[in-house]
C-alpha positions in Angstrom: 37.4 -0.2 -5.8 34.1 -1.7 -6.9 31.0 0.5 -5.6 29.2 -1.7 -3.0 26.1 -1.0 -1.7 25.4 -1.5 2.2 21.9 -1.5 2.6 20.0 -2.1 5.3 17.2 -4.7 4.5 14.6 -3.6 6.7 14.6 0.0 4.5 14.8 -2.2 1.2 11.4 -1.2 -0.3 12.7 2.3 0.2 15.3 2.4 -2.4 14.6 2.9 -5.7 14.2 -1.2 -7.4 16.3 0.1 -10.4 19.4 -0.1 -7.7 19.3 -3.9 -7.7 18.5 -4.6 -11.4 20.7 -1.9 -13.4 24.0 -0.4 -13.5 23.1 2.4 -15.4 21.2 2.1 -18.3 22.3 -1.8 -18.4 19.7 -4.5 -17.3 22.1 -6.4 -14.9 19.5 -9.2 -14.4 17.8 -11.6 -16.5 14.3 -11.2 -15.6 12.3 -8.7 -13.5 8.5 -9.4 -12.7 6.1 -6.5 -10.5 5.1 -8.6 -7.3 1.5 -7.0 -8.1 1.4 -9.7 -10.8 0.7 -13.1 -9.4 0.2 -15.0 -13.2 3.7 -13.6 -14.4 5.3 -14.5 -11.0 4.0 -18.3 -11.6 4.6 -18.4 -15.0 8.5 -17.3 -14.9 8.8 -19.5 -11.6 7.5 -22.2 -13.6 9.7 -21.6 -16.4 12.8 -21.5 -14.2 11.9 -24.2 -11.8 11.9 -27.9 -13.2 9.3 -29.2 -9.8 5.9 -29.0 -9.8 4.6 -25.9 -8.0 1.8 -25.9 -5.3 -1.1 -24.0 -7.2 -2.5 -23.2 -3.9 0.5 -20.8 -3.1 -0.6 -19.1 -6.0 -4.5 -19.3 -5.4 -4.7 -18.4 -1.5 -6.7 -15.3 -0.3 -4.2 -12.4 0.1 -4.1 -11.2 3.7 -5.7 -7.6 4.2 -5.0 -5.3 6.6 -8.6 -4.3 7.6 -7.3 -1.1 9.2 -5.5 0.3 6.6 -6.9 3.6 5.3 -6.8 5.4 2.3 -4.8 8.3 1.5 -4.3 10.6 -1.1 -0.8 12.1 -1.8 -0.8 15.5 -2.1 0.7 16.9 -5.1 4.4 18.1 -3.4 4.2 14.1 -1.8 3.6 13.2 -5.7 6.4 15.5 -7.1 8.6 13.9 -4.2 7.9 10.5 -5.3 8.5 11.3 -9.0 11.9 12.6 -8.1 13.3 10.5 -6.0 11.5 7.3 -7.9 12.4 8.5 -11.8 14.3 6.2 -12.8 11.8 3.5 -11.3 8.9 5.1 -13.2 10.9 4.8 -16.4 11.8 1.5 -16.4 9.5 -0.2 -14.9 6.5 2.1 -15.9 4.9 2.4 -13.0 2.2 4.7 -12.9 1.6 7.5 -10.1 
């Protein structure tokens, strides 16, 4: 049988991204863009959609959450995150 992965969405940005764009080593998907960057997100929607695009969906203020705080990992949270992220970090090259 083929190896199918139930997930459930709400714990989506918990699992490691290189689950739904390789199998292996093996890109399984034409093109992967980092959310963080909003110019590459336009310019490959652009490139894939044949409509016009509303620039101000592009150009709006991002919504903050004024009571976030800032935290530091500590370095066995950082050792956690490399572990269980690796292959993310590789690919990707994301930075910690």
């Amino acid at each position: 049988g083929k190896n199918v992965w139930k997930l459930d969405m709400r714990l989506d940005h918990l699992v490691p991204q290189h689950i739904f764009t390789h199998r292996g080593k093996k890109q399984m998907v034409g093109t992967i863009v980092k959310l963080e960057d909003q110019a590459e997100i336009k310019r490959v929607i652009e490139s894939l959609c044949p409509v016009v695009l509303n620039a101000a969906f592009f150009d709006r203020p991002r919504i903050s959450n004024k009571t976030s705080k800032e935290y530091t990992l500590d370095e066995r949270e950082k050792r956690l995150i490399r572990r269980i992220y690796s292959e993310d970090f590789r690919i990707f090259k994301y930075q910690l």
